[in-house]
TILUM-55981 format. One line per 10 residues: number of its first residue (from 1); for each residue y, z, x of C-alpha. Coordinates in steps of 0.25 Angstrom, whole numbers, padded with zeros to 4 digits, m for minus. Layout:
N
NUM) Y Z X; ... .
This chain:
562
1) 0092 0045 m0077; 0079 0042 m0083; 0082 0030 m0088; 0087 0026 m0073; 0071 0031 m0068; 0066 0026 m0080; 0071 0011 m0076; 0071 0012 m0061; 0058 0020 m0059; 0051 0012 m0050 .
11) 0063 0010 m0041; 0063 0026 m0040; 0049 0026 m0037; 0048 0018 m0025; 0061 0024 m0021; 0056 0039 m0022; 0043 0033 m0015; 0050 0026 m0004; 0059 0038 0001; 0047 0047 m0001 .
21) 0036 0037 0011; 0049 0035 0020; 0059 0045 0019; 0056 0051 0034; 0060 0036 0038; 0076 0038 0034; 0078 0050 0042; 0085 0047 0057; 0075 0048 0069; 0061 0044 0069 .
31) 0049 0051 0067; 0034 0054 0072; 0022 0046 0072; 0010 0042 0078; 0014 0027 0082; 0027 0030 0087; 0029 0016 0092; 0036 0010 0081; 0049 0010 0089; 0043 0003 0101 .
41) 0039 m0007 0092; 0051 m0011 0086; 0057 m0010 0100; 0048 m0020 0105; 0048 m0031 0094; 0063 m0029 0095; 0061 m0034 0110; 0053 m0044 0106; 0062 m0049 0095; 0072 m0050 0106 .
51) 0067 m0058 0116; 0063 m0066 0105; 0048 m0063 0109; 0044 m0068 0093; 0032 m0065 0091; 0034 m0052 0099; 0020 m0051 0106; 0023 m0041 0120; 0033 m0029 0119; 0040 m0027 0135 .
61) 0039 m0012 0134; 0027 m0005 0129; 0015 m0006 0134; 0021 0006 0144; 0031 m0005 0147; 0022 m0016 0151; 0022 m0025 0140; 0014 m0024 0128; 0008 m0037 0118; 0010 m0025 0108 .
71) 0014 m0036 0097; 0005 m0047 0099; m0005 m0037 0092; 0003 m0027 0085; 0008 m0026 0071; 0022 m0034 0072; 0028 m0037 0059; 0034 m0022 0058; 0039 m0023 0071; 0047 m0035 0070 .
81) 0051 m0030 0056; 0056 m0017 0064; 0062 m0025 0075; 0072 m0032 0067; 0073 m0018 0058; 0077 m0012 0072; 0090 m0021 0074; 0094 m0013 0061; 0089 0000 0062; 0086 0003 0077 .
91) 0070 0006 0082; 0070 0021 0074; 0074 0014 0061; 0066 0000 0062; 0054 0008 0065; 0059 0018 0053; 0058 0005 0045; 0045 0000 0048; 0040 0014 0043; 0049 0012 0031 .
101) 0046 m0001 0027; 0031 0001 0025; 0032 0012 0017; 0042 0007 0008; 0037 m0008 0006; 0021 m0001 0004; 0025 0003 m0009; 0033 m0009 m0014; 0019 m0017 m0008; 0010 m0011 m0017 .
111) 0019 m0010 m0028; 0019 m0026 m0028; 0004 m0028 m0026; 0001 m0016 m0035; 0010 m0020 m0045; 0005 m0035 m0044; m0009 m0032 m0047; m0008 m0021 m0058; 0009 m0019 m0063; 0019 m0011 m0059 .
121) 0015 0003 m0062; 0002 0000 m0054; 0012 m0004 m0043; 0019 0008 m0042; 0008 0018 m0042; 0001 0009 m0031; 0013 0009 m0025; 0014 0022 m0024; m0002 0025 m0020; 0003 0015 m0008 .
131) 0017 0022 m0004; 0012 0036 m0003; m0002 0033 0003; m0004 0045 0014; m0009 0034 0022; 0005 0027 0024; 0011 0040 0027; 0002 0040 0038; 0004 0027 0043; 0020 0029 0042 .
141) 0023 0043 0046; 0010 0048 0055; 0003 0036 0062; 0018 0027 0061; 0009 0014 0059; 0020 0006 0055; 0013 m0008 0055; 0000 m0001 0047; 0010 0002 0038; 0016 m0010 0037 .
151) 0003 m0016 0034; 0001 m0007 0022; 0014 m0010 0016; 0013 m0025 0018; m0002 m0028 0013; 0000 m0025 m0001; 0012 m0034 m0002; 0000 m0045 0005; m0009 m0040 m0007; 0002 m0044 m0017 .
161) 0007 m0059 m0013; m0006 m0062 m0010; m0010 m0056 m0025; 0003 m0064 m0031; m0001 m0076 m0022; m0013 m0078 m0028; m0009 m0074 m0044; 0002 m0084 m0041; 0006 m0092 m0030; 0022 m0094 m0026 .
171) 0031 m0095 m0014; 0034 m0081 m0016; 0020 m0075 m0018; 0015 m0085 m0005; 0025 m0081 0005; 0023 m0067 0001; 0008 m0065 0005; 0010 m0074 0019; 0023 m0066 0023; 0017 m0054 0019 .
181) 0003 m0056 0026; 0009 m0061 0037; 0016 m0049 0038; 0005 m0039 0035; m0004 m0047 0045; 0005 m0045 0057; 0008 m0029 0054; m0006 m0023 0056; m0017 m0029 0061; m0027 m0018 0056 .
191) m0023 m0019 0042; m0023 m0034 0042; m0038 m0031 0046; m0039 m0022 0035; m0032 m0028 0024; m0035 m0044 0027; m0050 m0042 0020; m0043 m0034 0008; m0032 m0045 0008; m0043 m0055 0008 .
201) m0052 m0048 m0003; m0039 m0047 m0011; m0034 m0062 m0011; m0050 m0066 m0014; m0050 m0057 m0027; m0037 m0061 m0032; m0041 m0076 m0028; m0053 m0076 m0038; m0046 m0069 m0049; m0037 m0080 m0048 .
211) m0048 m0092 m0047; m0043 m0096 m0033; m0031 m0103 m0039; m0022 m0100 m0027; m0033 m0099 m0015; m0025 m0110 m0005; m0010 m0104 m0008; m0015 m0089 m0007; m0025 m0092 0007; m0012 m0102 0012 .
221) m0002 m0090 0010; m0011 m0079 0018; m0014 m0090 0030; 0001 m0091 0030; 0001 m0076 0033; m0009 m0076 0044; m0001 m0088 0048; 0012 m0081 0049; 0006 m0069 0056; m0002 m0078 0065 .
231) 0008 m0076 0079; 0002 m0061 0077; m0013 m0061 0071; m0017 m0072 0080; m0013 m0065 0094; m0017 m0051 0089; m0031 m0052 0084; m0033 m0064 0094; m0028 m0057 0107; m0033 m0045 0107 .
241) m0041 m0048 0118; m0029 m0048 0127; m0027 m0035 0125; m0036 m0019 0126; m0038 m0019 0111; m0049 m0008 0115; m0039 0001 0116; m0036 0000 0101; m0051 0007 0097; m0051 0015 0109 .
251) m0056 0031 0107; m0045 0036 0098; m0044 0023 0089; m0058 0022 0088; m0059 0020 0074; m0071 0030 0075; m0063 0040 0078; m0053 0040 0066; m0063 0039 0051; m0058 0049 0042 .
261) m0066 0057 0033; m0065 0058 0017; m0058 0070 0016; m0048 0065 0026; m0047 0054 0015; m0047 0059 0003; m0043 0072 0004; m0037 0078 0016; m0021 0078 0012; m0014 0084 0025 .
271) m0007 0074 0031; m0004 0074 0048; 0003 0068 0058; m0008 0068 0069; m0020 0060 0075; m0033 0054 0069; m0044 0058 0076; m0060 0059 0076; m0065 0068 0065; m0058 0073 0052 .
281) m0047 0080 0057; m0037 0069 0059; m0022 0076 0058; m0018 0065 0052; m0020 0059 0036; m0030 0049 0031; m0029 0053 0017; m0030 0041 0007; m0021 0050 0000; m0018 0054 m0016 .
291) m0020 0051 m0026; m0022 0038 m0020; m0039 0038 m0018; m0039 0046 m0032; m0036 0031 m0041; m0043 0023 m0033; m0056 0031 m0040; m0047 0031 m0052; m0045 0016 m0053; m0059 0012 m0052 .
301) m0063 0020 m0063; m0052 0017 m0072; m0052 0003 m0068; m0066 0003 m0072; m0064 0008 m0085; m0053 0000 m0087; m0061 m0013 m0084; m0074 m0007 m0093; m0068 0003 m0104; m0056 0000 m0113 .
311) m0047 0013 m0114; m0033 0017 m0118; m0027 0024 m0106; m0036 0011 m0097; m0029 m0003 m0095; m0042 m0014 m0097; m0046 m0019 m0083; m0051 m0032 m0081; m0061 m0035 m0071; m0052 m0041 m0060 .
321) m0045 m0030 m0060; m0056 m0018 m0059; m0062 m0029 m0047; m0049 m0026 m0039; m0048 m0011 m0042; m0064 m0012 m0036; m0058 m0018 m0025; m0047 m0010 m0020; m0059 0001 m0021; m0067 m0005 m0012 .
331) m0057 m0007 m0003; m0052 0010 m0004; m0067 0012 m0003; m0067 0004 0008; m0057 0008 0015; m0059 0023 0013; m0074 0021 0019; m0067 0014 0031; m0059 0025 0035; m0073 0034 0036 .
341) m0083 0035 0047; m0094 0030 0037; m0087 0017 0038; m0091 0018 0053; m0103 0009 0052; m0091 m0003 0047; m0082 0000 0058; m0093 m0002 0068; m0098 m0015 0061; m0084 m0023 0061 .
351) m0078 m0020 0077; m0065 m0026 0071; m0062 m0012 0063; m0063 m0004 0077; m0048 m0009 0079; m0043 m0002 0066; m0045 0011 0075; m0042 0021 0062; m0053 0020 0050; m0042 0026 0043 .
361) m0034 0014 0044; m0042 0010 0030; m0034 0018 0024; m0024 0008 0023; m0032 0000 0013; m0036 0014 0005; m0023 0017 0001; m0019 0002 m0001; m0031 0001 m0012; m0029 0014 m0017 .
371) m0014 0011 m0022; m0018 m0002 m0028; m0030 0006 m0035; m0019 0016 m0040; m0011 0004 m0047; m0023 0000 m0054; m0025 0013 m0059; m0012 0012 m0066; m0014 m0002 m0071; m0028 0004 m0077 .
381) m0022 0015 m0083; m0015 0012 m0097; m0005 0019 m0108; 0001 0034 m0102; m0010 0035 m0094; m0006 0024 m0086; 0009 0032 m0084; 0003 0046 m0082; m0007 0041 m0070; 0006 0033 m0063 .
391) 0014 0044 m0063; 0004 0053 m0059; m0002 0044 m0045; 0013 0041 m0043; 0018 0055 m0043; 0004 0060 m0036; 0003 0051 m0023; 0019 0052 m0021; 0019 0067 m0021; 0004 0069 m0015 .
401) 0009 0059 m0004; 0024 0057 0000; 0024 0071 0009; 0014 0062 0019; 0025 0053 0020; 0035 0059 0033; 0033 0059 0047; 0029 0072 0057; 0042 0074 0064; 0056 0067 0063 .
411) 0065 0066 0075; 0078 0063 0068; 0085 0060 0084; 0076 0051 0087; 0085 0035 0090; 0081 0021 0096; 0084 0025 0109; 0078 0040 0111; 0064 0032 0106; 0066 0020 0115 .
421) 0069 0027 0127; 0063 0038 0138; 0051 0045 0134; 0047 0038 0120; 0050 0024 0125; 0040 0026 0136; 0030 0033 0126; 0031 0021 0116; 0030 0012 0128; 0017 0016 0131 .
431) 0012 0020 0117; m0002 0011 0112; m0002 0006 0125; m0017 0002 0122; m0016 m0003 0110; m0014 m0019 0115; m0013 m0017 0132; m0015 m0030 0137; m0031 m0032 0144; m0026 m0033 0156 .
441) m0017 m0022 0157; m0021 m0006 0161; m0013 0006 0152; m0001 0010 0161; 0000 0023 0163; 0016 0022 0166; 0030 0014 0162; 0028 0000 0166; 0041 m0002 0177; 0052 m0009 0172 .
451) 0053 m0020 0184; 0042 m0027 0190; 0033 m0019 0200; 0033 m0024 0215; 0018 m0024 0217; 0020 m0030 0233; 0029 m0037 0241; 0044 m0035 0241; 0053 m0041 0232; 0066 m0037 0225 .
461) 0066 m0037 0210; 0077 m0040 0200; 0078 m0035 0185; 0066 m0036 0176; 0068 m0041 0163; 0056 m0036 0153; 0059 m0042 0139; 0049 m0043 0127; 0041 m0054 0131; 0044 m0058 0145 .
471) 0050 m0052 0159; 0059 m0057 0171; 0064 m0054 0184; 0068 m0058 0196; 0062 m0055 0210; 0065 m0057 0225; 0051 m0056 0233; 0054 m0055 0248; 0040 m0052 0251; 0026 m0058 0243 .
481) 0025 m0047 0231; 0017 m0044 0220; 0026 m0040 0206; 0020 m0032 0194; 0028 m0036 0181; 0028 m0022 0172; 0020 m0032 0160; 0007 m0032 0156; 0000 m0046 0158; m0003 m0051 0144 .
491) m0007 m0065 0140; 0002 m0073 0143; 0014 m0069 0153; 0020 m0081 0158; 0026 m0077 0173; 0035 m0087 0179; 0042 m0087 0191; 0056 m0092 0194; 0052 m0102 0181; 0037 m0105 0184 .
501) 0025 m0100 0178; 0019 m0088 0190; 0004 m0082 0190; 0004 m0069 0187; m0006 m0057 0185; m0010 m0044 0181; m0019 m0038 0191; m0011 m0025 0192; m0015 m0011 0187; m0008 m0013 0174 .
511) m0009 m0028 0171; 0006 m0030 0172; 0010 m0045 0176; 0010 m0046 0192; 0015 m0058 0200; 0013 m0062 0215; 0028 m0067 0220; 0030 m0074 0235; 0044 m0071 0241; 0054 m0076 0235 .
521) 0067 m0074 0222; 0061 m0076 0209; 0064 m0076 0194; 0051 m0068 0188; 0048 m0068 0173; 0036 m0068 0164; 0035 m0073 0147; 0023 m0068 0136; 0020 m0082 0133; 0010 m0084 0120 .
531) m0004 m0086 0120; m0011 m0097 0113; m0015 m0088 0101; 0000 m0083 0101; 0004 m0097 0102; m0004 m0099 0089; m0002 m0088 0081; 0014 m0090 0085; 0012 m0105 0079; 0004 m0103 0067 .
541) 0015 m0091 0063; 0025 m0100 0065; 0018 m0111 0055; 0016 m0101 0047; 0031 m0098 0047; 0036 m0113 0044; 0026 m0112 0032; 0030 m0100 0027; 0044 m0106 0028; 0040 m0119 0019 .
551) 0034 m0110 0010; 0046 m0102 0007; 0056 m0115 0007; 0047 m0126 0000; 0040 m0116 m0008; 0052 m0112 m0014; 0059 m0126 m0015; 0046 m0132 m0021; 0041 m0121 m0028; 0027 m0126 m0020 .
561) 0019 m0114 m0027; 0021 m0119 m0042 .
């Protein structure tokens, strides 16, 4: 038996770790959380996938069943991930799965970037650090932030091909940082704020050490990246304007509202299911967790003294390496005072922060610093004492942290169908309802209908076909009438009647499309056609996508990266 956990220790690890983060995701049912749209969301993509609406841009039945461009703006690499899932699994599970995945692929992430920069026993411990941080037990099981949580797990694994590009450039180590940016920059677009800087900083640092030898490859394979998530970037930093992005930092996500304290950080260990709210007594959990902010302490000092002072139980420490453990340092410092309402004054300064909403959203780069500083602590450490102070933060953040890691309440009966009908279908229909409503549309206060709405005149309708991306029916008008389609206008319907292109407008209460029809039998039906900045995010993805194919195929034929 020991000779069994003495050869496949590491394989028992991750394994006792794993079950540990996600066991509440195996049991039947489903299971409480603040964002409980996770559902709708693959439901929708599903739609879109479907009607081959690729990429999927406007869902048919959010938006209180008007329509909603809840994709040309939100994070949608998870959802396309859990709409194939959901052919498998059904809704419940696929979103179970995008809980799951995250959690899991976090520890094996760090592990690789860990364990690149400073060996294997630095990547388990960082790895561990990174698994059982209170902050993605928050994410996963109280706020149910899937795409935040995606982000966290995919970035280190960005840090690591874009570390393994530069150290040495191959087919493998090239397609690996642009499919894994790619993917990173279409899951979250406040941690592709936050992090690009960091990212930035990172490549620079590694760059010099290495005298600029691989500048062009390394700057090529990140442009592919931004290339590949173009269709998505382009329309959702540049179109915001078509839509109330006010709403986003309205009262309750005024980031002035949501700084935490340094007790609330350092020391306060209750962990809630609640609200953030002004003031310190949030019923929810901002800790940075332990022992996580004890070794980031802990490694500057001894890595300080691993650089200066020659000692038994101290590895020697060469500058290059003492410059990064400064750096990660910075970066927890930093992030530790952005979370806190003494970092007002930068808030104010940058209007581009204000759409972060929760200061606490630092975190994300506090816990991601503090592993990597806890797997340079190991690599500092030599001889028993290096062995002692593994086991030790291993065993420590697993049994101080893994009791965060479970929802508030179960419902084991809950299926597919009981959450995509009645009462919850209508409350995830009108869920977020602010967060991206088109300009020219007003907040409905009721279900859209599901047929077209007979303003005036007198007409007789026939079925109404609302798919993901477009809508049809067919009407007889038998007197002058005006006709309401249940849509939001959004840039750009195309309305044609009986074949040709038809005006339309939206000057109704709600901003739904509305048509003026002389009598007559027509054949209605209206198309979300692209934009020119869809149209050239679309195009440069799919150049992107042919290059990335050539990569793959003539890099590997003629080995064009030795």
């Amino acid at each position: 038996m020991l000779k069994i956990i003495a050869k496949y220790w590491l394989v028992i690890f991750f394994t006792l770790s794993f079950v540990l983060v996600s066991w509440p995701l195996f049991l039947p049912g489903f299971f409480s959380h603040h964002d409980d749209l996770q559902v709708m969301r693959i439901f929708e993509m599903r739609k879109c996938l479907e009607d081959l609406q690729i990429p999927c841009r406007w869902v048919p039945d959010m938006g209180y069943g008007n329509g909603f461009p809840l994709f040309n703006y939100y994070s949608v690499f998870p959802y396309y991930l859990g709409a194939i899932l959901s052919y498998i699994l059904g809704y419940l599970g696929a979103a179970k799965a995008l809980f799951l995945i995250p959690l899991v692929a976090g520890g094996v992430t760090m592990y690789l970037l860990a364990r690149q920069l400073w060996g294997r026993l630095s990547g388990i411990t960082a790895a561990a650090l990174y698994l059982f941080a209170p902050y993605r037990a928050l994410d996963a099981y109280v706020r149910g932030a899937v795409a935040e949580s995606f982000a966290l797990a995919l970035i280190p694994l960005v840090f690591y091909f874009l570390l393994r590009l530069i150290k040495k450039p191959s087919q493998r180590n090239f397609l690996g940082l642009s499919l894994s940016s790619a993917a990173f920059l279409t899951t979250h677009n406040i941690m592709t704020l936050l992090f690009v800087p960091v990212i930035f900083i990172w490549g620079v640092l590694f760059l010099w050490i290495q005298k600029w030898a691989h500048l062009k490859t390394t700057v090529f394979s990140l442009l592919l990246g931004f290339g590949l998530a173009s269709f998505f970037l382009l329309p959702a930093f540049v179109e915001t304007s078509l839509v109330r992005t006010d709403t986003l930092t309205r009262m309750d996500l005024n980031f002035r509202a949501h700084f935490v304290t340094v007790g609330q950080l350092f020391f306060d260990r209750s962990f809630g299911y609640g609200a953030s709210i002004p003031g310190p007594f949030d019923s929810l959990s901002f800790q940075i967790g332990w022992p996580h902010w004890w070794l980031v302490p802990a490694a500057v000092v001894l890595g300080l003294l691993g650089w200066l002072v020659k000692k038994d139980f101290l590895n020697k420490l060469p500058a290059r390496g003492f410059i990064l453990i400064i750096l990660l340092a910075l970066a927890f410092l930093m992030s530790v005072f952005m979370t806190h309402n003494r970092s007002a004054f930068v808030w104010e300064a940058i209007g581009l922060l204000r759409f972060f909403q929760f200061p606490w959203r630092f975190l994300s780069l506090a816990i991601f610093s503090a592993s990597l500083l806890g797997g340079a602590l190991i690599l500092i450490l030599a001889g028993r004492a290096k062995k002692v102070v593994l086991v030790l933060i291993i065993v420590s953040t697993m049994a101080l942290n893994w009791s965060f890691f479970k929802p508030e309440h179960f419902f084991p009966t809950l299926t597919d169908r009981k959450k995509l009908s009645g009462e919850m279908w209508e409350t995830q229909q009108k869920a977020s309802i602010l967060d991206y409503l088109p300009k020219t549309a007003y907040e409905p206060q009721e279900r859209a209908p599901n047929r077209p709405i007979i303003v005036s005149g007198q007409v007789t309708l026939g079925d109404f076909d609302n798919r993901s991306n477009r809508w049809n029916f067919s009407i007889n008008v038998s007197e002058k009438a005006v006709v309401e389609i249940p849509v939001f206008d959004f840039p750009v319907w195309q309305v044609t009647v009986n074949g040709q292109k038809f005006p339309y407008s939206h000057d109704n209460l709600m901003g739904r499309v509305m048509i003026d029809l002389q009598p007559g039998e027509y054949q209605v039906a209206g198309k979300l056609t692209n934009t020119p900045i869809r149209n050239l995010g679309n195009i440069i993805t799919l150049i992107s996508l042919l290059i990335t194919g050539g990569v793959a195929w003539y890099g590997k034929r003629q080995r064009i990266f030795h």
